[in-house]
C-alpha positions in Angstrom: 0.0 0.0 0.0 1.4 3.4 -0.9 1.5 6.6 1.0 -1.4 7.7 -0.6 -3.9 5.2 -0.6 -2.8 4.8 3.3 -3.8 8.6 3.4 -6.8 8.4 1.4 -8.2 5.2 3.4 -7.3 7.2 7.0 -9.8 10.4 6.1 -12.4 7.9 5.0 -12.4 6.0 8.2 -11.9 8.9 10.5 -15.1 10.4 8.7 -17.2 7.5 8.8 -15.8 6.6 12.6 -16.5 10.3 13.6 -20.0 10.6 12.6 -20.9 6.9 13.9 -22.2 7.8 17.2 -24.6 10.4 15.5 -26.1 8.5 13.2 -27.3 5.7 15.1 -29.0 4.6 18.5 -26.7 1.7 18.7 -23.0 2.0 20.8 -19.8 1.9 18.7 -23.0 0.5 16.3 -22.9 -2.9 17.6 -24.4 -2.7 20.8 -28.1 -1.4 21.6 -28.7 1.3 23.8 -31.5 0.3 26.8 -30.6 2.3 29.6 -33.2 4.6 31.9 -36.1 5.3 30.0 -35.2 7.7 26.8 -35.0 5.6 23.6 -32.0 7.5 22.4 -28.5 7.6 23.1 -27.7 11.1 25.7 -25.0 13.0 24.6 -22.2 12.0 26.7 -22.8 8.6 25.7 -22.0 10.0 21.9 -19.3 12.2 22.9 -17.2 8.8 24.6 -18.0 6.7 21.5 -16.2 10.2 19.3 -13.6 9.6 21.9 -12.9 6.2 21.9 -12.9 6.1 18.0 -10.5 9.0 18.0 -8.0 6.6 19.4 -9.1 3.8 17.3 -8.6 5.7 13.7 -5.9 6.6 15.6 -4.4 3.1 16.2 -5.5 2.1 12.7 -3.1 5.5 11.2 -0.3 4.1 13.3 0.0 0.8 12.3 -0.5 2.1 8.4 2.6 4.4 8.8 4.3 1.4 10.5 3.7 -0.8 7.4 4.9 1.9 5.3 7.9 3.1 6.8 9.6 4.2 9.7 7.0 5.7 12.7 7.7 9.2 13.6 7.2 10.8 17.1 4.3 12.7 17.9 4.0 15.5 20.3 1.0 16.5 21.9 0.8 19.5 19.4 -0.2 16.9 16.4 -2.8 14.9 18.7 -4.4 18.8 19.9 -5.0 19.4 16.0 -5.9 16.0 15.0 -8.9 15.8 17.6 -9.7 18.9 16.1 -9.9 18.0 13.1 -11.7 14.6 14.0 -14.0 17.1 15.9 -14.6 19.1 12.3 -15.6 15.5 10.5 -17.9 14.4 13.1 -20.0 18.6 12.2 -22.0 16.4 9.7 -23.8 14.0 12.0 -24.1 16.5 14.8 -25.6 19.2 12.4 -28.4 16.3 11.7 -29.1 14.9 14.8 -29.2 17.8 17.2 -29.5 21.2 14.4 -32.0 19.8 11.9 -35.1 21.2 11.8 -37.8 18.6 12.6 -41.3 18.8 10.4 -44.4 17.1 12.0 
């Protein structure tokens, strides 16, 4: 796999990991939500999933740039702006499930 493709296949899954927990009722999307008497997920149950994928795309970027080459060090400066960034890609699924507009 080249540098590229590695890239490429990184911003797909951090997209698709960051809006997960927005998009459906389900945690991590495997595992159905039945606690206290609301039917949908609360917010801080969403906002550990973005976490806990954060590290995950995280994980899966490391061990790309492993297979690749040689691993460089990270300081905290490049995690600050890469949960940022995950942050950005999760606006999507936030925007739909707490900003849009409900008819009815």
């Amino acid at each position: 796999m080249d540098v590229s493709l590695a890239s490429w296949l990184v911003i797909a899954v951090a997209l698709a990991a960051a809006n997960l927990p927005f998009f459906n009722e389900r945690v991590f999307g495997l595992l159905p939500w039945k606690a206290g008497q609301g039917r949908t997920k609360p917010f801080i149950v969403r906002l550990l999933e973005l976490i806990v994928l954060y590290f995950v795309v995280g994980l899966l970027a490391r061990g790309l740039e492993s297979r690749i080459g040689n691993v460089f060090v990270q300081t905290w400066e490049f995690y600050a702006i890469t949960a940022c960034m995950f942050v950005v890609l999760a606006f999507p699924g936030f925007v739909l499930r707490y900003l849009r507009k409900r008819r009815g």
